[in-house]
TINUKOL-554075 format. One line per field, with one value per residue (C-alpha): x, y, z; residue number from 1. Coordinates in steps of 0.05 Angstrom, whole numbers, plus 5000, padded with zeros to 4 digits. Layout:
<recs>
px (X, ...) $
py (Y, ...) $
pz (Z, ...) $
num (NUM, ...) $
</recs>
This chain:
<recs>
px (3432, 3498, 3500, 3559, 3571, 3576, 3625, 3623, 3644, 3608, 3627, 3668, 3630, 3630, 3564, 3554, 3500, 3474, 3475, 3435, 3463, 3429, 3435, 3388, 3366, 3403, 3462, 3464, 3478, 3428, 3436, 3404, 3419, 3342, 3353, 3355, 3302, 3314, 3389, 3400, 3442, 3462, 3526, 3550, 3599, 3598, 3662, 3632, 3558, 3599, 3629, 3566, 3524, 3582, 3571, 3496, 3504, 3550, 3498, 3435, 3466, 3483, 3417, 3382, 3433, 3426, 3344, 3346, 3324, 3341, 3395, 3378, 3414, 3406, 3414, 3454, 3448, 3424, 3476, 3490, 3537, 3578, 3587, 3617, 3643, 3713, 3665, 3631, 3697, 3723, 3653, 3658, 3733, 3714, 3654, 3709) $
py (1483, 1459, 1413, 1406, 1374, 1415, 1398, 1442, 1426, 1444, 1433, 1384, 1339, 1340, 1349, 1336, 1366, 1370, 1446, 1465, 1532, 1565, 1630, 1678, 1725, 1775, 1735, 1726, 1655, 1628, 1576, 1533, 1469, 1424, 1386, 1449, 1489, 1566, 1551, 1590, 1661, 1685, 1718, 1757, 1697, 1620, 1629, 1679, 1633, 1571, 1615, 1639, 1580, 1536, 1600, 1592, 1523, 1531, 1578, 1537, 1475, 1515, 1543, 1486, 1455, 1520, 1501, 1432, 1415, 1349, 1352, 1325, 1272, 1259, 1216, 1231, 1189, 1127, 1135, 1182, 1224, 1216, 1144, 1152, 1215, 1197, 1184, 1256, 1293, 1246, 1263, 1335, 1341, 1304, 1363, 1420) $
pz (8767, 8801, 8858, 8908, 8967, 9026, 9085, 9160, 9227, 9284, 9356, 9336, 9288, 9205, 9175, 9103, 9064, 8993, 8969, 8899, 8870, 8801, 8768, 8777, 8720, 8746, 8744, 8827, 8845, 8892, 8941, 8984, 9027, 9021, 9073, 9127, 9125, 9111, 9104, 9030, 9013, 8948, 8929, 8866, 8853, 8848, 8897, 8942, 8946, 8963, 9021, 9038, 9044, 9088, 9131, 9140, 9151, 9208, 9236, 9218, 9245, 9310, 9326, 9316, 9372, 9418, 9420, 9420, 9348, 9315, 9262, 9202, 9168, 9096, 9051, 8984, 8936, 8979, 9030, 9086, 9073, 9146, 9122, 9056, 9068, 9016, 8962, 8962, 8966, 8908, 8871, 8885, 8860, 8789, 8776, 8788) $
num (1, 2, 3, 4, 5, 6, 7, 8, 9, 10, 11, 12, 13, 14, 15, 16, 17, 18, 19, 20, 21, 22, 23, 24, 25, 26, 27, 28, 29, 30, 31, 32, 33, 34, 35, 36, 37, 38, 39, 40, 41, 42, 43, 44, 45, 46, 47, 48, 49, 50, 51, 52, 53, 54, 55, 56, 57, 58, 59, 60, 61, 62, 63, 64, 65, 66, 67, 68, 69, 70, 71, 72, 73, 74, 75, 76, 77, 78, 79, 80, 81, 82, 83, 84, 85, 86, 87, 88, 89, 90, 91, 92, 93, 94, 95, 96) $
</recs>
């Protein structure tokens, strides 16, 4: 299991969510974002999952805009991630 920190903007504002990706046994990498519900993919890559879950992320996040949903912020780590958003990025460079 890999973790990442996941980065999108939508209409203007940066959202920062958790994403957990592990190997399948079929060697697919599945993805999923916890704190959205029914935001996950898969794709035949690590690249190609990363790409696919920042693109179902966009879309979650929009959707749940378009009806009026609250978005939901989480916390990573003990802090939100719109607050401390430098320390992420620095956090997710050091695991590549």
């Amino acid at each position: 299991m890999t973790e990442r920190i996941i980065t999108v903007k939508v209409n203007g504002k940066t959202y920062s969510y958790r994403a957990v990706f592990e190997l399948d046994e079929d060697g697919i990498y599945v993805v999923e974002v916890p704190a959205i519900e029914g935001c996950f993919t898969q794709g035949v890559t690590f690249g190609e999952a990363l790409e696919m879950i920042e693109d179902a992320l966009i879309l979650s996040l929009e959707c749940r805009m378009m009806v009026g949903e609250e978005i939901p912020l989480v916390e990573y780590e003990g802090k939100r991630p719109s607050s401390e958003r430098a320390c992420y990025r620095k956090k997710e460079i050091q695991q590549l």
